[in-house]
N, CA, C and O of each residue as an XYZ file, in Angstrom:
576
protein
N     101.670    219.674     28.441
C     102.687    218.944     29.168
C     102.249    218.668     30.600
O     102.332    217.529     31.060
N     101.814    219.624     31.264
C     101.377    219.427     32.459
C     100.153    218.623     33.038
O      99.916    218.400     34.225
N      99.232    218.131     31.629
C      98.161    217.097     31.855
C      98.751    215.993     31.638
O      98.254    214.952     32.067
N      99.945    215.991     30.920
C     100.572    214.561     30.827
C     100.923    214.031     32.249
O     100.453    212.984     32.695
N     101.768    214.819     32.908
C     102.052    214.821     34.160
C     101.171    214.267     35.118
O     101.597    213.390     35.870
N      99.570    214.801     35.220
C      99.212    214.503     35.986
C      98.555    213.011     35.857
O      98.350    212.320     36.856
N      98.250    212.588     34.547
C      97.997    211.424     33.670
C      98.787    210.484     34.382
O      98.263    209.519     34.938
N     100.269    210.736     34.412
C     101.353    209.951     34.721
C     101.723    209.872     36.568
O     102.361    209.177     37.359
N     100.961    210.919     36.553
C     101.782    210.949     38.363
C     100.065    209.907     39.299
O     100.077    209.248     40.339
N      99.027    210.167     38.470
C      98.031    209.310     39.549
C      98.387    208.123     39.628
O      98.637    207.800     40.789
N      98.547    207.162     38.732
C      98.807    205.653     38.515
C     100.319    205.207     39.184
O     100.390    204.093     39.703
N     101.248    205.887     39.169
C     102.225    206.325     40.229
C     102.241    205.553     41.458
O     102.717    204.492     41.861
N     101.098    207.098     42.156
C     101.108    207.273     43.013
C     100.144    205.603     43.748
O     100.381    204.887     44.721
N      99.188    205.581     42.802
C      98.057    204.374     43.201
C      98.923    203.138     43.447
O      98.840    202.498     44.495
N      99.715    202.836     42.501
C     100.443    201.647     42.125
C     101.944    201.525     43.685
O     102.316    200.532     44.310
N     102.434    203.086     43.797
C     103.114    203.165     45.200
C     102.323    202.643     46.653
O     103.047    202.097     47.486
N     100.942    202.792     46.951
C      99.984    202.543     48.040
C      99.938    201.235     47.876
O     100.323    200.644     48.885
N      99.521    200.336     46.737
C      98.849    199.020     46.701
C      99.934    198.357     46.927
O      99.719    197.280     47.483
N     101.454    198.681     46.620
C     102.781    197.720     47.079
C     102.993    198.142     48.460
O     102.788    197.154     49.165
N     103.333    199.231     49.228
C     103.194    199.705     50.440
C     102.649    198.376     51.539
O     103.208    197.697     52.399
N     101.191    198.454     50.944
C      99.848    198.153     51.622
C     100.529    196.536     51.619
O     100.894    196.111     52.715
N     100.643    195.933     50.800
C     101.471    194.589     50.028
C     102.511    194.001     51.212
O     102.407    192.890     51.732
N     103.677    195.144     51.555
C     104.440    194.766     51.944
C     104.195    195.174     53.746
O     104.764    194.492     54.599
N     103.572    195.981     54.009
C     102.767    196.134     55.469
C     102.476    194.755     56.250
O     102.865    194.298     57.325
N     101.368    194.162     54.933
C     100.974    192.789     55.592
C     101.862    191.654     55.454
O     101.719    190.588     56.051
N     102.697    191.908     54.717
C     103.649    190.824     54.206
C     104.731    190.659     55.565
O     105.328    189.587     55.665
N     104.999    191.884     56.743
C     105.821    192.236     57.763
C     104.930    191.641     58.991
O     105.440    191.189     60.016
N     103.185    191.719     58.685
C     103.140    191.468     59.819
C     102.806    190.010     59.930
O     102.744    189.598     61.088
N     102.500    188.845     58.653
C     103.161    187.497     58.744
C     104.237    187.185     59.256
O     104.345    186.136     59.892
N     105.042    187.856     59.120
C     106.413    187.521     59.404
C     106.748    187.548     60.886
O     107.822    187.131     61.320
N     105.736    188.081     61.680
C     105.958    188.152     63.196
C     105.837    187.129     63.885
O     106.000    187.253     65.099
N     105.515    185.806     63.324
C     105.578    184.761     63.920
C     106.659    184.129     64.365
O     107.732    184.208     63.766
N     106.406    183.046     66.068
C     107.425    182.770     66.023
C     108.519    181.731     64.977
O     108.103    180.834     64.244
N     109.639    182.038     65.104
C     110.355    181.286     64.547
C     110.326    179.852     63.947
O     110.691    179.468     62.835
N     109.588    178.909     65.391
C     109.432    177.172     64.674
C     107.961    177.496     64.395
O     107.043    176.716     64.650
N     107.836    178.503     63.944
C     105.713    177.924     63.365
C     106.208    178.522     61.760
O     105.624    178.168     60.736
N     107.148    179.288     61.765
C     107.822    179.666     60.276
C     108.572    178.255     59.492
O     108.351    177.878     58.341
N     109.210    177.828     60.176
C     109.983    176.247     59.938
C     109.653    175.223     59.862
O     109.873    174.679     58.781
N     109.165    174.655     60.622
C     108.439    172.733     60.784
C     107.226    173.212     61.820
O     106.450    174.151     61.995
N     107.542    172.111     62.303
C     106.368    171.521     63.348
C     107.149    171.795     64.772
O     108.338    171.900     65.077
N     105.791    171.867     65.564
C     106.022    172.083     67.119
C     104.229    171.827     67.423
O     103.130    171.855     66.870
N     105.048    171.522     68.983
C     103.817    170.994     69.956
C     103.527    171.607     71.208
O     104.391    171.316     72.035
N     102.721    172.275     71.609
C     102.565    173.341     72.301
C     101.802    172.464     73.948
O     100.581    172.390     73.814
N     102.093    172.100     74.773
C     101.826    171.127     75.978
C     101.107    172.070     77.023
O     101.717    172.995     77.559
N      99.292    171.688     77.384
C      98.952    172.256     78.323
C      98.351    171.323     79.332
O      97.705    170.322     79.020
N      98.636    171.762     80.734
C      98.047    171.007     82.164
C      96.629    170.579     82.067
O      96.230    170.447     80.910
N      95.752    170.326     83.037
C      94.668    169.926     82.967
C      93.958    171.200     83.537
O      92.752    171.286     83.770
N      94.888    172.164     83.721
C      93.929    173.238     83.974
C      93.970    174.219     83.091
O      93.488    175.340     83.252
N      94.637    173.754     81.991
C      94.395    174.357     80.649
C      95.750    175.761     80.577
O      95.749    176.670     79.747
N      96.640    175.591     81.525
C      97.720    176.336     81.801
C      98.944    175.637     80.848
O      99.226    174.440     80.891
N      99.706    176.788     79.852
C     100.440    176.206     78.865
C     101.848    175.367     79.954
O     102.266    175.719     81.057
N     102.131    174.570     79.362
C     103.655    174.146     80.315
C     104.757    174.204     79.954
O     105.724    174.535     80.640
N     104.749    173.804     78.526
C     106.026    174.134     77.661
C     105.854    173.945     75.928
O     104.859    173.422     75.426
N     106.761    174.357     75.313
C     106.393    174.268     73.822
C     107.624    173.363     73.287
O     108.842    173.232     73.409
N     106.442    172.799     72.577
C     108.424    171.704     71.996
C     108.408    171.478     70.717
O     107.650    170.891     69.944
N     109.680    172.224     70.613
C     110.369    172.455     68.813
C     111.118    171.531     68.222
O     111.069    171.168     67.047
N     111.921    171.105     69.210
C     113.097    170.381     68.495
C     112.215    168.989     67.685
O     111.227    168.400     68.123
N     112.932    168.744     66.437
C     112.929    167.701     65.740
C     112.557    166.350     65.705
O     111.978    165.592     64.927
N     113.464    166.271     67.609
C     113.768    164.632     68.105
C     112.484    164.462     68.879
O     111.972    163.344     68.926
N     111.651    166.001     69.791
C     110.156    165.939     70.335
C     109.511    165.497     69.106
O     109.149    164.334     68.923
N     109.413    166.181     68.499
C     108.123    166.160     67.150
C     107.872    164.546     66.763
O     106.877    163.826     66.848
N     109.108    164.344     66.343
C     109.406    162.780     65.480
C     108.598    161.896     66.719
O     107.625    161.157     66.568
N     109.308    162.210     67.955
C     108.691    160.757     69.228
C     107.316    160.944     68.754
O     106.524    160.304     68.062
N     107.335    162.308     69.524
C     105.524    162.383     69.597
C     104.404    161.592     68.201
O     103.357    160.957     68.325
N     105.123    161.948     67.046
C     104.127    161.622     65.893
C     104.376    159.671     65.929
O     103.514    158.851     65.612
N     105.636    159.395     66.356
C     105.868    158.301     65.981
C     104.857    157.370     66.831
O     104.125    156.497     66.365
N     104.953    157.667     67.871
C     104.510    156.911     69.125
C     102.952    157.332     69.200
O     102.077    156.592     69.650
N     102.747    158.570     68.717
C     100.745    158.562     68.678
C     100.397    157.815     67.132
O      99.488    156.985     67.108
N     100.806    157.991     66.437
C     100.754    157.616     64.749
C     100.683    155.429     65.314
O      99.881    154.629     64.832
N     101.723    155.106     66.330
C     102.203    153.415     65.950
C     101.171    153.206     67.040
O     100.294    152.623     66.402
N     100.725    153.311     68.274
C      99.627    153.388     69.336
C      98.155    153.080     68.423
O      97.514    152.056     68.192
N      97.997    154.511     68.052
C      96.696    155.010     67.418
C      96.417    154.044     66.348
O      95.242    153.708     66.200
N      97.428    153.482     65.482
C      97.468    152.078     63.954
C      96.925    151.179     64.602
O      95.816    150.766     64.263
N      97.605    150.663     65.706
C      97.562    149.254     66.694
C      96.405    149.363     66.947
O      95.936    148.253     66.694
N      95.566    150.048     67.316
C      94.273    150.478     68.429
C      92.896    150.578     67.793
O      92.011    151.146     68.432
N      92.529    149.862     66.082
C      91.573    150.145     65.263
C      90.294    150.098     66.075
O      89.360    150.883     65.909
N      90.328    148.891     67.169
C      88.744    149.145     67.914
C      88.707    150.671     68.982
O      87.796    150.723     69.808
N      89.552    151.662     68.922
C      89.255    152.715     69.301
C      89.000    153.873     68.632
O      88.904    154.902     69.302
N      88.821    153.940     67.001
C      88.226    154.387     66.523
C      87.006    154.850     66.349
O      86.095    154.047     66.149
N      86.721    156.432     66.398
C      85.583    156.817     67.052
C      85.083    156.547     68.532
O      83.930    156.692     68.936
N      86.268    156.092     69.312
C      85.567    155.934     70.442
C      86.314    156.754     71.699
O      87.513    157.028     71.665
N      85.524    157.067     72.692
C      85.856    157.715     73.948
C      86.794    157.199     74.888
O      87.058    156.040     74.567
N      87.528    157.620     76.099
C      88.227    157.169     76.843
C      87.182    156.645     77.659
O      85.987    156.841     77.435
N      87.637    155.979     78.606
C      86.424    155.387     80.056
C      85.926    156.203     80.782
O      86.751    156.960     81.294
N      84.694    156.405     81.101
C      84.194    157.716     81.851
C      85.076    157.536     83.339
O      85.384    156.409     83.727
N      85.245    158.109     83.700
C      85.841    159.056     85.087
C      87.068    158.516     84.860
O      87.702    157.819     85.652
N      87.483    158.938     83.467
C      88.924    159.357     82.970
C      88.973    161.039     83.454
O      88.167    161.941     83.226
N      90.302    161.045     84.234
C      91.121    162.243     84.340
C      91.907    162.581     83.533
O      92.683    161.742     83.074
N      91.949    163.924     83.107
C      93.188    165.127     81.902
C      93.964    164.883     82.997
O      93.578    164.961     84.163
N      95.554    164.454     82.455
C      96.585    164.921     82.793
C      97.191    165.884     81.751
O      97.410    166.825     82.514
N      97.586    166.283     80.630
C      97.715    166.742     79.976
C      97.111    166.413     78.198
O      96.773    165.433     77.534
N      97.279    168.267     77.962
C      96.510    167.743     76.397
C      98.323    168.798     75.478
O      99.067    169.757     75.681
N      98.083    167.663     74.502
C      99.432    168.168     73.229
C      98.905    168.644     72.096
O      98.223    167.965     71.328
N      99.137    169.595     71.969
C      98.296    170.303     70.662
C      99.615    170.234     69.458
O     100.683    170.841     69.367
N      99.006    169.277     68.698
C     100.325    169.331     67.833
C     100.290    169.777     66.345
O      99.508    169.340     65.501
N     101.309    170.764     66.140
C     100.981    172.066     65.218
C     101.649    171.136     63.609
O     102.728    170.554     63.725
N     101.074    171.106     62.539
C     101.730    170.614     61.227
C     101.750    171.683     59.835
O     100.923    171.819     58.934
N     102.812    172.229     60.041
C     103.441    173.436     58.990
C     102.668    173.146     57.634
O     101.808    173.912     57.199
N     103.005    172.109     57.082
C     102.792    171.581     55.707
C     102.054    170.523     55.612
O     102.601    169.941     56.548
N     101.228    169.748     55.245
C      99.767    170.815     55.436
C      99.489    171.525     56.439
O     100.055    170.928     57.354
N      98.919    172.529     56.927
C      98.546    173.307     57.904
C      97.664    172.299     58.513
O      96.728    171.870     57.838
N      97.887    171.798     59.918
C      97.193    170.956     60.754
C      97.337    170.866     61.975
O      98.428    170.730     62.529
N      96.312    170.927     62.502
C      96.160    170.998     64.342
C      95.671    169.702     64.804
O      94.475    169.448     64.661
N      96.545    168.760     65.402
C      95.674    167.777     65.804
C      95.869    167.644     67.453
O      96.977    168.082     67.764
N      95.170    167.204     68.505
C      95.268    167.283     70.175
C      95.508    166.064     70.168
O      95.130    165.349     69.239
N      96.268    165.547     71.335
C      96.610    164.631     72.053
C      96.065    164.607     73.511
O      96.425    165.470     74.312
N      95.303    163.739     73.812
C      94.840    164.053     75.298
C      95.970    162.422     76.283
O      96.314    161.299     75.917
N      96.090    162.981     77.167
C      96.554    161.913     77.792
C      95.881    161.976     79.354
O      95.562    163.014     79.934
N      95.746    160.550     79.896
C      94.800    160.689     81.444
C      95.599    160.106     82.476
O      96.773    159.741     82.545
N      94.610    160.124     83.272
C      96.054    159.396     84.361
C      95.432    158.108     84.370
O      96.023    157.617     85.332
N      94.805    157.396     84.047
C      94.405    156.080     83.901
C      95.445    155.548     82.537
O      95.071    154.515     81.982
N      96.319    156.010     82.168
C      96.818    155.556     81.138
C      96.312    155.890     79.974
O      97.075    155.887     79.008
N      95.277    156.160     79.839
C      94.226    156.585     78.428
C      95.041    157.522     77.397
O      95.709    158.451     77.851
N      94.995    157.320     76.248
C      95.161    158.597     75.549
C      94.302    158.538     74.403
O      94.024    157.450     73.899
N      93.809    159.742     73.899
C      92.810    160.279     72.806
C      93.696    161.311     72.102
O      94.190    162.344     72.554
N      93.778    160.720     70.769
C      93.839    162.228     68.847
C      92.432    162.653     68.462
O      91.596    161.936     67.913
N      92.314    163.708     68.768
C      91.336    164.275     67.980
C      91.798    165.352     67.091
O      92.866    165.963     67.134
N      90.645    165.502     66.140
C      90.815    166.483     64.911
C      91.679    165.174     63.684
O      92.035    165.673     62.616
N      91.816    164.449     63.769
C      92.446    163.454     62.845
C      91.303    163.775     61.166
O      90.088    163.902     61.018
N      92.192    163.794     60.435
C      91.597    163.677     59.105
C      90.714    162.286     58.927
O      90.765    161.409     59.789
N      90.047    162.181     57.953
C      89.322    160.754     57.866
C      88.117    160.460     59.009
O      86.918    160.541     58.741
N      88.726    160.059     60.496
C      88.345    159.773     61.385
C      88.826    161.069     62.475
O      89.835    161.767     62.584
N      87.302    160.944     63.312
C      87.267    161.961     64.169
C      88.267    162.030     65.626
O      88.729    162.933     66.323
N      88.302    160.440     65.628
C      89.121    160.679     67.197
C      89.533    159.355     67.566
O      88.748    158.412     67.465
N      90.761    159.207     68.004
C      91.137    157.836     68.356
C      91.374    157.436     70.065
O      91.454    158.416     70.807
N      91.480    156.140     70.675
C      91.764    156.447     72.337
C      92.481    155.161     72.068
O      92.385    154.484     71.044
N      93.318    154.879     73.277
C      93.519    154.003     72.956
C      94.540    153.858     74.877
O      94.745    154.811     75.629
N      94.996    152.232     75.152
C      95.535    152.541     76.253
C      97.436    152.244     76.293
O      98.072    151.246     75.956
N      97.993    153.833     76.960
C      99.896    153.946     76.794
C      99.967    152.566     77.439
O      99.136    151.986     78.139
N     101.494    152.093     76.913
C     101.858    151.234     77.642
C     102.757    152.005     78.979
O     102.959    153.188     78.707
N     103.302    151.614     80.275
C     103.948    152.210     81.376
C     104.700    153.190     80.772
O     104.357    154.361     80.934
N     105.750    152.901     80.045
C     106.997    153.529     79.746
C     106.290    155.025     79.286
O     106.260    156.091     79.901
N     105.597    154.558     77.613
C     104.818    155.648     77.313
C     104.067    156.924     78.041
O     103.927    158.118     77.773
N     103.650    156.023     79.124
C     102.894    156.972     80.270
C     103.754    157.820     80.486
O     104.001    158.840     79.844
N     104.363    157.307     81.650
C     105.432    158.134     82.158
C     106.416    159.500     81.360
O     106.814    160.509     81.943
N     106.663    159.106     79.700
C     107.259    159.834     78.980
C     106.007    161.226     78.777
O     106.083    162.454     78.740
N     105.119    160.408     78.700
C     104.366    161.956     78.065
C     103.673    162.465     79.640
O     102.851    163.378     79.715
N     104.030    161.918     80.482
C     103.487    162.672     81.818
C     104.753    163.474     82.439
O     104.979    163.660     83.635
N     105.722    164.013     81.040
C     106.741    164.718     81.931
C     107.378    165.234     80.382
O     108.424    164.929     79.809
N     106.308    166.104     80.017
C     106.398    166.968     78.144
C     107.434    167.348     78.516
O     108.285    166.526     78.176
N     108.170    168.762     79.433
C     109.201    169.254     79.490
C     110.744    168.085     78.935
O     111.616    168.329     78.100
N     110.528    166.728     79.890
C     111.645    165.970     79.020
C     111.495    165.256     77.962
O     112.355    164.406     77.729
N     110.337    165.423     77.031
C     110.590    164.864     75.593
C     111.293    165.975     75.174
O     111.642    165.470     74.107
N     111.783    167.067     75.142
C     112.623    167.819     74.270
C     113.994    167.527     74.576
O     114.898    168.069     73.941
């Protein structure tokens, strides 16, 4: 009786560790923040590479994709190509995509310039904001 026991208590015990171990890592996924668990967000840094603000809401996300996505379509001769040399960073948008998992940057300059890189297909787009545009993404805190 007592070899049965021990027959019965190793596989137990093994089978208790490997769910343990299971649910350990399963807690420490879960430590993320909140909108990287949900949708999309865009994380906005200065030109000195200092974060400025992060933007979750819905109505940021949608502008941002809409307005780099309808720019970037319009702009086919900037495909594969660079901004104008002694282009200045005013800010870069790192924009986060839940489903598929995707990181793509937004650079914007103060010459008006803006560059997507990391784009699927094609490596990088530039292309030049119109005023309004400028101004909106030279002030990330109020697209949210």
């Amino acid at each position: 009786m007592m070899q049965k026991t021990k027959g019965l208590l190793f596989p137990v015990v093994f089978l208790a560790l490997v769910l343990s171990g299971c649910s350990s890592s399963s807690q420490q996924k879960d430590n993320k923040p909140a909108h990287q668990k949900t949708g999309d967000w865009a994380v906005v840094y200065n030109a000195s590479n200092k974060k400025v603000t992060t933007l979750r809401s819905k109505s940021a996300i949608d502008y941002i994709s809409d307005k780099t996505g309808d720019d970037g379509g319009n702009h086919p001769n900037g495909i594969n190509k660079d901004v104008p040399a002694g282009s200045k960073l005013r800010y870069r948008y790192d924009l986060y995509q839940r489903k598929p998992r995707v990181k793509i940057s937004l650079y914007v300059y103060s010459n008006k310039y803006a560059k997507l890189t990391n784009l699927p297909v094609i490596s990088k787009i530039s292309w030049k904001m119109s005023n309004q545009e400028f101004q909106k993404f030279n002030h990330p805190k109020e697209i949210e």
